[in-house]
Kinemage of the C-alpha trace (Angstrom):
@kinemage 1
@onewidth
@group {chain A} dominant
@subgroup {mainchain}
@vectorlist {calphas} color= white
{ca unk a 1} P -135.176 -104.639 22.481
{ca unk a 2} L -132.026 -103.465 24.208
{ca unk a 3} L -128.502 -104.663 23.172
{ca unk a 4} L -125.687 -106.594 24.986
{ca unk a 5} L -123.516 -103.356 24.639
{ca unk a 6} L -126.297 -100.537 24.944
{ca unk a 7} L -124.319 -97.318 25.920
{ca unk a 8} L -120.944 -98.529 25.625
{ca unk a 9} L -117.931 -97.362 23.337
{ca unk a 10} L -116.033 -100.090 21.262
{ca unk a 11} L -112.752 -99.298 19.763
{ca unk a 12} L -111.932 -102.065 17.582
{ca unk a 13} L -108.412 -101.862 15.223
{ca unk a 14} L -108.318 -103.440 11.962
{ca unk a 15} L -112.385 -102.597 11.457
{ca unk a 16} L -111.938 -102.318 7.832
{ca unk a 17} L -111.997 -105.739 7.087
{ca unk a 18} L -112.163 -109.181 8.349
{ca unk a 19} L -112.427 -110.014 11.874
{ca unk a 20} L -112.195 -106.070 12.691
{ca unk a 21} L -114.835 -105.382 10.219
{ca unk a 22} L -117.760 -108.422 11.687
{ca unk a 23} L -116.958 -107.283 15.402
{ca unk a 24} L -117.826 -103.407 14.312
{ca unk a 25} L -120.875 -104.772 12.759
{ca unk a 26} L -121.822 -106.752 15.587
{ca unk a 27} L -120.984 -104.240 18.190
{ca unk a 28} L -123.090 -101.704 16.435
{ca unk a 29} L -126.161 -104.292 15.989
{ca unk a 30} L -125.879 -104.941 20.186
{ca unk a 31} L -126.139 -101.365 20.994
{ca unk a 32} L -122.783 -100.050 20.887
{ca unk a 33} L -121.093 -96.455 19.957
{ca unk a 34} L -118.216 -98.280 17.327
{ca unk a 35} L -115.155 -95.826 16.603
{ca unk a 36} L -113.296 -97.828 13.580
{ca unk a 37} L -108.824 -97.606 13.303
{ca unk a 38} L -107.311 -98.904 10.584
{ca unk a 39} L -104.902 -98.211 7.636
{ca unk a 40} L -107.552 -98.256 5.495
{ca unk a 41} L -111.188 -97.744 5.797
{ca unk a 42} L -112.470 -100.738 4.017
{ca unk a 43} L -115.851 -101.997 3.606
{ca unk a 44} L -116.661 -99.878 7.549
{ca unk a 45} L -119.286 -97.376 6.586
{ca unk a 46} L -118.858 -95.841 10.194
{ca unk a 47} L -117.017 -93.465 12.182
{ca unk a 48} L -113.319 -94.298 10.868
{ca unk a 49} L -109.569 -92.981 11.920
{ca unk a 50} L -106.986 -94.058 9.624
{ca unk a 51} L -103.973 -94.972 11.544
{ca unk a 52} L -101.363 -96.921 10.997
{ca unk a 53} L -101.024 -98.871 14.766
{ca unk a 54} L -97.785 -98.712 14.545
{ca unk a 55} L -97.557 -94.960 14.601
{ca unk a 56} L -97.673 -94.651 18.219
{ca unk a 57} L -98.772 -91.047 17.917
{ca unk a 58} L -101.429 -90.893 15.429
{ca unk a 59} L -102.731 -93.854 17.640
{ca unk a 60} L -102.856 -92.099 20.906
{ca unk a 61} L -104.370 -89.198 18.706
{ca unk a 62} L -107.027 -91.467 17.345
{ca unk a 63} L -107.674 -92.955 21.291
{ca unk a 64} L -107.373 -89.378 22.829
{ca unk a 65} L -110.403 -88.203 20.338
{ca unk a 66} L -112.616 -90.775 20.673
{ca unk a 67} L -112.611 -90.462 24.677
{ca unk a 68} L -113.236 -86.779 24.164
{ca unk a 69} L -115.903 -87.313 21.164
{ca unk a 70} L -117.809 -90.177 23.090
{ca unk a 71} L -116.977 -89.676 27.023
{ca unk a 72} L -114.436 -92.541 27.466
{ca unk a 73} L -113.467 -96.249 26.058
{ca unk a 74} L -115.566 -99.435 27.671
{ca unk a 75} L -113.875 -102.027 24.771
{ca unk a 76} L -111.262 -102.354 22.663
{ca unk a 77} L -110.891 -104.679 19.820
{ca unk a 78} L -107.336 -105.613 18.673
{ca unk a 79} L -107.898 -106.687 15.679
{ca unk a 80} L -104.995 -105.631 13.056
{ca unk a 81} L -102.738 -107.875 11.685
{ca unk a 82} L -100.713 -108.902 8.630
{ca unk a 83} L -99.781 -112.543 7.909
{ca unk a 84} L -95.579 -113.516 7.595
{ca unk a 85} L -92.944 -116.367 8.560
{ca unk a 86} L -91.023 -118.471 6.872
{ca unk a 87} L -88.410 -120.750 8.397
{ca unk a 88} L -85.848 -118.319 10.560
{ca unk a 89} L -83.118 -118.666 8.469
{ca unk a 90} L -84.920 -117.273 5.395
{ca unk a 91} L -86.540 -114.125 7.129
{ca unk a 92} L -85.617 -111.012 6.856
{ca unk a 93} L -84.587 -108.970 9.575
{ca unk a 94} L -87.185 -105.823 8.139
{ca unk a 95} L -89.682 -108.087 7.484
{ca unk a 96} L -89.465 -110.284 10.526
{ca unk a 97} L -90.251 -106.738 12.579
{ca unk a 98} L -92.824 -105.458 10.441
{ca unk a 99} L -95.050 -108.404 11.659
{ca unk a 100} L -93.832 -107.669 15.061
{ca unk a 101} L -94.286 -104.461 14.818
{ca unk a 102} L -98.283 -104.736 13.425
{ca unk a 103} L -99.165 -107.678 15.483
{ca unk a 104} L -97.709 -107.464 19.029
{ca unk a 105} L -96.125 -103.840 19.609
{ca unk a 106} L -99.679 -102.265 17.811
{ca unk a 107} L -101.810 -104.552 20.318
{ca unk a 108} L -99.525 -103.314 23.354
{ca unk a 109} L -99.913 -99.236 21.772
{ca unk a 110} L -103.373 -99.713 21.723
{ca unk a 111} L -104.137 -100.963 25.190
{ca unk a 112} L -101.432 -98.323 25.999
{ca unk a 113} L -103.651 -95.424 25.029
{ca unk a 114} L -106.930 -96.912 25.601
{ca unk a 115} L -106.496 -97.894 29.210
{ca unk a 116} L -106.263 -94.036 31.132
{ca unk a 117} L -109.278 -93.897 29.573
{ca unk a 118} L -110.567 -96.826 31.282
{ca unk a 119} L -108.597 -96.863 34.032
{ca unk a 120} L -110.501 -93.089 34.404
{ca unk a 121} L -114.002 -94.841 34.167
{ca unk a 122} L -113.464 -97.888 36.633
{ca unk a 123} L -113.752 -100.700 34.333
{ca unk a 124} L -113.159 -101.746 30.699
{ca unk a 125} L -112.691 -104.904 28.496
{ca unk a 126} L -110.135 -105.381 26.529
{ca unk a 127} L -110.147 -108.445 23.606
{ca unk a 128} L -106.890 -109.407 21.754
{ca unk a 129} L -107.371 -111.328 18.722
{ca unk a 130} L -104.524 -113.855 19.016
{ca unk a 131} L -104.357 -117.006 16.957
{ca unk a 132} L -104.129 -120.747 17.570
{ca unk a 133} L -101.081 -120.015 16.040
{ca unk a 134} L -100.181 -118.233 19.104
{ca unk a 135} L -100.746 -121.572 21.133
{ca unk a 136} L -98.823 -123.921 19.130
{ca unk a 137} L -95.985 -124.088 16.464
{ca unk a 138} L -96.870 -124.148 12.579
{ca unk a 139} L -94.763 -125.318 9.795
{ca unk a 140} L -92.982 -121.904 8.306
{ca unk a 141} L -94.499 -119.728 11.227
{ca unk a 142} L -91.786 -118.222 12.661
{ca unk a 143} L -92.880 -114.283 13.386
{ca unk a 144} L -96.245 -114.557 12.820
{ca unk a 145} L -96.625 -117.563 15.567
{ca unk a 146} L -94.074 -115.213 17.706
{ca unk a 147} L -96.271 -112.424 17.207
{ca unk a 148} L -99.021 -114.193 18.708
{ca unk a 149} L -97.794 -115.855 21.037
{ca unk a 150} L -96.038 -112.565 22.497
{ca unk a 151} L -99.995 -111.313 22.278
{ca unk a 152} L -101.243 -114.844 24.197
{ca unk a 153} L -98.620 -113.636 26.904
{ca unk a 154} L -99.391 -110.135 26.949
{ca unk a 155} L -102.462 -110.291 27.633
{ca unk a 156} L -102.353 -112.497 31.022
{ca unk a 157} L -99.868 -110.116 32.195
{ca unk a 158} L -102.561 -107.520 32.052
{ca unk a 159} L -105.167 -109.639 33.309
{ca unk a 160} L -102.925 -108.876 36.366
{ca unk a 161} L -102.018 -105.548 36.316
{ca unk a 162} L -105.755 -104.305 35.439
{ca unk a 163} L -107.789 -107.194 37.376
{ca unk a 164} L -108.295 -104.855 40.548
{ca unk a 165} L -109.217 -101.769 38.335
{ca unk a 166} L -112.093 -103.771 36.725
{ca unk a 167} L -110.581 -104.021 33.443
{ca unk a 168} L -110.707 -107.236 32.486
{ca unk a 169} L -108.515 -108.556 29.255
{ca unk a 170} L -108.774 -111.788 27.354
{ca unk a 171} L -107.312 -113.010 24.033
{ca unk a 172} L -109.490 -114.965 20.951
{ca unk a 173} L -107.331 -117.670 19.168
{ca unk a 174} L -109.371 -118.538 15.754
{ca unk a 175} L -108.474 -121.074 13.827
{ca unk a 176} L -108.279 -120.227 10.245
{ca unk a 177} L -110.902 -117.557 9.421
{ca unk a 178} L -111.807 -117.029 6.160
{ca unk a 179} L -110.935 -113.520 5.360
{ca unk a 180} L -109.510 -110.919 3.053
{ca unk a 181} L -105.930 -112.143 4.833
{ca unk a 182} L -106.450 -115.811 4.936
{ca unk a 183} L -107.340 -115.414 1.043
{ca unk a 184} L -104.397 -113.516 0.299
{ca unk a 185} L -102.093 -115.964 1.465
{ca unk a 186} L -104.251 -118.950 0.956
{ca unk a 187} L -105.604 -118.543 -2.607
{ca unk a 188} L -101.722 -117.873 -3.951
{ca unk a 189} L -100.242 -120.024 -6.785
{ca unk a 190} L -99.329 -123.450 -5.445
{ca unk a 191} L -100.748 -123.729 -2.556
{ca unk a 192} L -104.664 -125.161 -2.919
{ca unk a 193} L -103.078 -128.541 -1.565
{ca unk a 194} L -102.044 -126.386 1.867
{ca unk a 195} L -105.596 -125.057 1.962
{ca unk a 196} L -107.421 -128.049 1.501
{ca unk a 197} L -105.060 -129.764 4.019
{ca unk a 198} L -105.426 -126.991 7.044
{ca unk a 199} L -109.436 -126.916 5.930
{ca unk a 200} L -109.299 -131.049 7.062
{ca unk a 201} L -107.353 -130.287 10.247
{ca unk a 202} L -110.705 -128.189 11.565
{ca unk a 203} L -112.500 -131.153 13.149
{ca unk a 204} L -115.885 -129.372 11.915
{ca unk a 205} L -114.205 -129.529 7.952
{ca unk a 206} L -114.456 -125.963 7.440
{ca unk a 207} L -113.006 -122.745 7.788
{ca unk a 208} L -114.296 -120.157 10.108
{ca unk a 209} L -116.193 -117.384 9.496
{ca unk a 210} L -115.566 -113.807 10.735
{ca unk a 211} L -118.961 -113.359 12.519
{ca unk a 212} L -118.072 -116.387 14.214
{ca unk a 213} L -114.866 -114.629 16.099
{ca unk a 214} L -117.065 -111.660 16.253
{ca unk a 215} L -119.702 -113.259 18.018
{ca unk a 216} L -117.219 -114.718 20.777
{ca unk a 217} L -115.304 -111.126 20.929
{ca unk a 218} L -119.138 -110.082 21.598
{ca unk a 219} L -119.300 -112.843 24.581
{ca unk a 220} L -115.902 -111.010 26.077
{ca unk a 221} L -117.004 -107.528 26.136
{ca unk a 222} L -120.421 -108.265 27.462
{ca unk a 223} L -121.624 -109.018 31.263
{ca unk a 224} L -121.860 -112.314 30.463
{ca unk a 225} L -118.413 -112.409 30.663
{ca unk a 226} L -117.628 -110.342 33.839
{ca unk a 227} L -115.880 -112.905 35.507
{ca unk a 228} L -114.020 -113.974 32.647
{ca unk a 229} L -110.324 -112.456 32.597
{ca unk a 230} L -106.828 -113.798 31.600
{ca unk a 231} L -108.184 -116.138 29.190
{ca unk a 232} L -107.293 -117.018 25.756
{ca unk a 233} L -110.767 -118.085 24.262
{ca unk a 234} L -109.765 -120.552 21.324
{ca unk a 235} L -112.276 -120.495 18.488
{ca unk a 236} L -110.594 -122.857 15.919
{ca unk a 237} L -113.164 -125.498 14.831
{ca unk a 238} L -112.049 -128.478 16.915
{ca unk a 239} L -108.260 -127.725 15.134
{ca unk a 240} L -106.304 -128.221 18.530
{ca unk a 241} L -108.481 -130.571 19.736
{ca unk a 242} L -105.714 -133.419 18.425
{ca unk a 243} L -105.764 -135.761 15.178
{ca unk a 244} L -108.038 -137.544 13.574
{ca unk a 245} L -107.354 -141.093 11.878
{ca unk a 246} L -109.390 -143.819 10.106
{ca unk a 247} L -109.572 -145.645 13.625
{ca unk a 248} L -112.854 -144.760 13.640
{ca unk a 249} L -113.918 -146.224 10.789
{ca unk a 250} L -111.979 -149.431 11.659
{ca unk a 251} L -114.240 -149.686 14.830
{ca unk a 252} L -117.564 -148.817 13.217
{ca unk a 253} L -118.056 -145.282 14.560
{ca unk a 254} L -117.421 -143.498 11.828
């Protein structure tokens, strides 16, 4: 039985764990040629370039070889990230850019050096993994939120720019996704109360699961989704959908 993505080549960033990791499984279960960046190669057991996104030039490197290795990019992934914030007046100034740095300048060096590819080969999908976070303000946020909301924004602009080249380019917003990251910050000293509270802010009382965001990145790069373009898909669990209350309960509905 043929695959969504038979034929096509998938660059995904931050495959080596996480989000990154269940859309390189995914993409390789629907037929697709996966090439694997990231810092680290994880728990990916295929073809992997360690890079550093911020490192514009081992970046282009990595992009450059697997257009020349595999005949061209049809998807890229943008999936690295590191967590931060804080309120503003308690960030540092290195620290505040190293999360800018990962999250929004190493999703704009990526598409920089994955599009002439594309742009060669007449079409091409592009998927940013944003955040809800990147849609609306969080307590102690500050440059992660900013990070993804600069991605949100990024990614419409080149909705425009690439729209008549048949590239399209669309953004995922999970909610919280329970991963490697989310544990790293979540499972710290003090904070179970936080967790439990954000897990009962998901209107389906849960967290997410990677293969969850991997299935909708899936949805984005396939022809399902060829009219689909500018779009920031939020996959959050019913977490933006508003608040819940006991009013419910009050009326009998619960």
């Amino acid at each position: 039985m043929s695959g969504r993505l038979d034929g096509r080549v998938a660059v995904i960033t931050g495959a080596g764990s996480g989000i990154g990791l269940a859309c390189a499984e995914r993409f390789t279960q629907e037929g697709a040629t996966v090439v694997g960046v990231d810092i680290a190669s994880g728990d990916w057991s295929g073809e992997m370039h360690t890079v550093d996104v911020r490192d514009e030039v081992a970046l282009a490197a990595a992009m450059t070889t697997a257009t020349r290795s595999h005949g061209g990019i049809d998807v890229l992934v943008n999936s690295a990230g590191v967590a931060g914030g804080g309120a503003v007046h308690t960030v540092d100034a290195a620290e505040w850019d190293r999360v800018i740095d990962v999250n929004l300048k190493g999703t704009f060096l990526a598409c920089k050096h994955a599009l002439p590819s594309m742009l060669q080969r007449g079409r091409g999908s592009i998927i940013n993994i944003a955040s809800i976070e990147g849609v609306q303000g969080t307590e102690g946020g500050s440059s992660y939120n900013a990070s993804k909301g600069g991605v949100v924004l990024l990614t419409k602009n080149m909705a425009i720019d690439y729209g008549r080249a048949n590239i399209r380019v669309n953004a995922i917003c999970p909610g919280f996704i329970d991963t490697p990251l989310f544990r790293s910050v979540m499972d710290s000293p003090g904070l179970s109360t936080v967790k439990d509270h954000y897990r009962d802010l998901h209107m389906l009382g849960r967290f997410g699961q990677p293969e969850e965001i991997a299935g909708a990145a899936l949805f984005l790069a396939s022809d399902d989704a060829s009219f689909v373009t500018g779009h920031a898909l939020v996959v959050d669990g019913g977490f933006t959908a508003g608040t819940r209350s006991a009013l419910s309960d009050l009326m009998g509905r619960g």
